[in-house]
N, C-alpha and C positions, 0 to 999 in steps of 0.2 A: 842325153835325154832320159833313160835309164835311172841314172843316178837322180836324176829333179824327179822322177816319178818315185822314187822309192824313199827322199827327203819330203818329200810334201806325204805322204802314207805315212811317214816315223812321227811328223807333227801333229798329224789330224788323230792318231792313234793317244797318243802320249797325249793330247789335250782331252780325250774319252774318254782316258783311263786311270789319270791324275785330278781327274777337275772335280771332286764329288763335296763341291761345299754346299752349304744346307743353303736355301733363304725363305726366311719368311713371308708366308702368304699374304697375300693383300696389303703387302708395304713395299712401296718403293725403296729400291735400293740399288746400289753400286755395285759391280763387276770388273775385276781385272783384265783386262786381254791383252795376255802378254806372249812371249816370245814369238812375233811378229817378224815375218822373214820378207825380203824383198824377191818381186816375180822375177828379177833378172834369172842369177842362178839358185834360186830356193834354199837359199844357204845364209845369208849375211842378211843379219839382226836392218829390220827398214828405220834407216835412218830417214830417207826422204820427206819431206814435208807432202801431209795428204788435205783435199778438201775434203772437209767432213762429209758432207753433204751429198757426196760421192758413195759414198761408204753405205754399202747395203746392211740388214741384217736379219735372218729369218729365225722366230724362235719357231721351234717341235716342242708342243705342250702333251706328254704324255698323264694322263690323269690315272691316280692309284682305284679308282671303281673302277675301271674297264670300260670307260668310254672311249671313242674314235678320237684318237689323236686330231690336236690342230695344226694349224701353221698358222703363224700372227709374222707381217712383214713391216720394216718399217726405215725408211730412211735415217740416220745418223745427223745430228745435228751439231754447230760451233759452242752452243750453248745452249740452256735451257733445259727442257724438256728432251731426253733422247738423245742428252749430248755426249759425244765421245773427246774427251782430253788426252791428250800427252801425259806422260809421267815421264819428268825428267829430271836433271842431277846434275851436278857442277860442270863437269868436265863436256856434257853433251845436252843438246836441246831435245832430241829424241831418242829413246833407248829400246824402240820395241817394242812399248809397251806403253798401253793405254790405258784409260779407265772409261765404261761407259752405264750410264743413267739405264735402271729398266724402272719403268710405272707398276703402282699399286695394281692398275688393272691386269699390264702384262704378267702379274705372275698370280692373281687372285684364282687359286686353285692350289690343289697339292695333288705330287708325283713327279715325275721327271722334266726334265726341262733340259733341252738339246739349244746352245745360241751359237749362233754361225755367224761370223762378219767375212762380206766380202767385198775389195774393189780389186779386180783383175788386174786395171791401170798397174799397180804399184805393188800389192804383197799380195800373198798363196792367202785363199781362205782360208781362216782358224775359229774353230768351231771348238766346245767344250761340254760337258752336259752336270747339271746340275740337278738339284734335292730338293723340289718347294715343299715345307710340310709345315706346321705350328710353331707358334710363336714360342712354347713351352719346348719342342724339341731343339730346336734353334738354340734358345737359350742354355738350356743342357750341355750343349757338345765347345760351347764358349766360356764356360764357368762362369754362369751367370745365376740366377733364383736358383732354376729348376736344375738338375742333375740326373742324367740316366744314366740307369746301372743296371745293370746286365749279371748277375748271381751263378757263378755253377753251382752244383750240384755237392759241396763242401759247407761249412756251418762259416757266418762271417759276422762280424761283428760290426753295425754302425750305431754310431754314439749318438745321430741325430737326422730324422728322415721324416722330410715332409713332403707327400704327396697331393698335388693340385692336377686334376684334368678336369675342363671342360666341354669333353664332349662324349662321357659315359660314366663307366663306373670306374673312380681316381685307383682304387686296388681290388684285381679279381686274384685271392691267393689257393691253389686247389695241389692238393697232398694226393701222391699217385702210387704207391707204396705202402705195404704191411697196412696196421691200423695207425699211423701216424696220424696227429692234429695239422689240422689247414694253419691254426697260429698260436704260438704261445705267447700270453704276455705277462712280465714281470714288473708290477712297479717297485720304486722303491722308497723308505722312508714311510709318511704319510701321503703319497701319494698313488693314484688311484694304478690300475695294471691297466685299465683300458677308461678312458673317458669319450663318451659317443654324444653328439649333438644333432639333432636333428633338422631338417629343412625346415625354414618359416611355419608351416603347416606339415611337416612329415617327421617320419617315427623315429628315434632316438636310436630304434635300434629293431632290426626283423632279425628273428631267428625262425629259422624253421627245421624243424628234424628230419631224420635220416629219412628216406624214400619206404624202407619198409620199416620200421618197429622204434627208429630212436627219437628219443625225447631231445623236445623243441630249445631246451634249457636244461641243463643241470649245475646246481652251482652246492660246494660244497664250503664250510668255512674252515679256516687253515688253525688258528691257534687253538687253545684248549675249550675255552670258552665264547667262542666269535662268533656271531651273527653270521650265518650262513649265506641271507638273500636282505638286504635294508632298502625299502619304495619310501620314497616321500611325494606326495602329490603336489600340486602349488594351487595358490586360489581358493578356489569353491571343487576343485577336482579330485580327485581318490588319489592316493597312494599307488592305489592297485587296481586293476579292470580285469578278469578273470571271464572268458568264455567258454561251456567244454563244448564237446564235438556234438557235429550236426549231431549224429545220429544215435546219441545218449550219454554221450561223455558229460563226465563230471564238469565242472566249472570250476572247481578246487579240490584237489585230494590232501588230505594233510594225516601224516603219520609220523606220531613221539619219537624221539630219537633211540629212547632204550628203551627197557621192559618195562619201567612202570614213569615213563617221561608224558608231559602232557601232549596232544598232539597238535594244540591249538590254543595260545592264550592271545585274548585280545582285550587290552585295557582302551577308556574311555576316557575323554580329558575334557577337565571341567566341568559344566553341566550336559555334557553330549552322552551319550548311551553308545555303553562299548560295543553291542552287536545289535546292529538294527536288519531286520529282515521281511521281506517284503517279496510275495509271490507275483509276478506276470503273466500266468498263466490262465486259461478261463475257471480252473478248479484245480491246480498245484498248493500244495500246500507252503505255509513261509518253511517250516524247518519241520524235519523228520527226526527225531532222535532215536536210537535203538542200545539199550543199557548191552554192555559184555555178558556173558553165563553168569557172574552172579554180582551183575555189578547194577544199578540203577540205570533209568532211562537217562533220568537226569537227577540232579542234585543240585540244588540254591538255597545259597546263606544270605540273608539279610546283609546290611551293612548292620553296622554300631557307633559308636560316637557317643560325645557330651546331647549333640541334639536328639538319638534316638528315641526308644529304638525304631530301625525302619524294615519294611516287609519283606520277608524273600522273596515273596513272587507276590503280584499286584496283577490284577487283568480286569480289563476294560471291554464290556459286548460292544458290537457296531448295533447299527440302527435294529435289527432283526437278527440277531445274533446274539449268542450266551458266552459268557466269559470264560466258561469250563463246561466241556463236557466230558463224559467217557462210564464207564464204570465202577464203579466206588463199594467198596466194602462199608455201611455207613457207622456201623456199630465200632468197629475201628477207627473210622477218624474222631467219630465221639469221644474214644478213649485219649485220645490224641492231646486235649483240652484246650480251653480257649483260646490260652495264647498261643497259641500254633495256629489254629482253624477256628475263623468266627465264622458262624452261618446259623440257620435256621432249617432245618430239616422240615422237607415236606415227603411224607414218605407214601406218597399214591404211587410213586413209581421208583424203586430201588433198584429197577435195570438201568437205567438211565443217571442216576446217582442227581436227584432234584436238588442235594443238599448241597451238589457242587456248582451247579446251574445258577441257586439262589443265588451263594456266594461271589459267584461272577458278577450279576448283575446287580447287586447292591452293596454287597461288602468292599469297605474303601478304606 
């Protein structure tokens, strides 16, 4: 008796401790239950013919949240639904070993899953415990789409890696060590190092910088002459959207690359106007401009051409508003001559510069 209690332990043990195959959640599928012993001496493979229908089976549905385990019980049937079959082979009709039906419902959850078959009558319960989780994991451990891989802590090389999850985020990759990068990437040829696509209605691409001080983007360009950052917009939409910080940041910082580099060129295509600006503010101005130590605020060239010539600067008052004001030396723009500066001096008030005011509002 002895020996049958410590044969039916080596079975029930060895079916716990061997039996870790995945299945997919909320899909019906098949089960092996095999090496199947007979209750006489707990020893010899059951050959005997059983009625199914006899045959108990309780599953232990352990869930990976931490909920209260269940128990789901269910009788064994010849066919159909819950049926358990024979598996067998030329020489014998029975070998020990069966196959049994579990339902989409029985297994719709993930975490552990304990199945126990038992009819006293005829063979030792055998019980084995298995893995319900994703259809992606599943597929993984089978060589199927998905593939999981598991990375030590050595440099490895794969030639081709696609990442699909549906139920968060497909790659979190986070660098624990020195100043190391979270990811490098190299394309190659004319092809791009990272291409990002974003959700029907979401962003192509979020970056956000470091917690204290680091910048949300930095992007450098690689050969002598290369385009450092290229937007292209689509539609009727911008290229580029620029916000700066709540609480006075800039919206765009732009600085020339060397000592006397431009900091900002923006050409116009077609008939559209290369910088258009426009304040939102109740009283913000559209554009500030502030010349270097001895350098101009601003400076504008006309165009030229067969149709010219055309004007450097052109301005338009609104309904109650002057096209120019500020302060004006007037005796120096006089000197300046016509073709340069058309206007008509009204000189009642030379603080005010009248002759640039006129200008605004009639010269065209």
């Amino acid at each position: 008796m002895k020996i049958k209690m410590y044969t039916i332990m080596f079975f029930l043990l060895a079916g716990l401790a061997f039996g870790q195959r995945k299945l997919t959640t909320n899909e019906a599928t098949v089960i092996v239950v095999d090496n199947m012993v007979a209750v006489g001496d707990g020893v010899t493979p059951l050959t005997a013919a059983i009625t199914e229908t006899d045959v108990d089976v309780e599953l232990i549905r352990e869930y990976d949240d931490g909920s209260v385990p269940t128990l789901v019980k269910f009788d064994c049937t010849a066919a159909g639904v819950n049926d358990l079959v024979a598996i067998t082979s030329a020489s014998t009709s029975v070998t020990g070993a069966f196959s049994l039906e579990l339902t989409a419902a029985q297994v719709n959850f993930t975490g552990y899953l304990t199945v126990t078959v038992i009819d006293t009558d005829v063979m030792l319960p055998w019980s084995r415990r298995f893995i319900v989780t994703s259809a992606a994991m599943v597929d993984a451990d089978y060589g199927g789409t998905y593939q999981h891989v598991l990375l030590a802590d050595t440099d490895h090389v794969i030639n081709h890696l696609t990442i699909d999850d549906d139920t968060g985020n497909a790659l979190v990759i986070t660098t624990g060590g020195g100043n190391g990068h979270g990811v490098v990437i190299t394309g190659n040829g004319t092809g791009e190092g990272i291409s990002v696509t974003g959700g029907a209605t979401g962003i192509g691409m979020e970056v956000i910088g470091g917690a204290t001080s680091g910048s949300g983007m930095k992007v450098w360009a690689n050969g002598t002459n290369d385009i450092g950052l290229e937007v292209t917009g689509l539609g009727t939409e911008a290229g580029m959207k620029v916000t700066g910080g709540a609480t006075g940041g800039t919206g765009l910082h732009v600085l020339g690359g060397a000592t006397n580099a431009i900091g900002a060129q923006i050409i116009g295509t077609g008939t559209a106007s290369a910088l258009q600006v426009s304040a939102s503010g109740t009283s913000g101005n559209g554009i500030d401009v502030a010349g270097g130590t001895t350098g101009h605020g601003m400076e504008i060239l006309g165009g030229g051409g067969a149709t010219g010539p055309f004007h450097a600067l052109r301005l338009g008052a609104g309904t109650n508003g002057y096209g120019l004001t500020g302060t004006f030396d007037l005796t120096l723009l006089a000197s300046i001559g016509s073709g340069v500066w058309t206007a008509t001096a009204d000189n009642t008030n030379t603080a005010q510069g009248t002759m640039g005011r006129y200008a605004g509002r009639k010269g065209r």
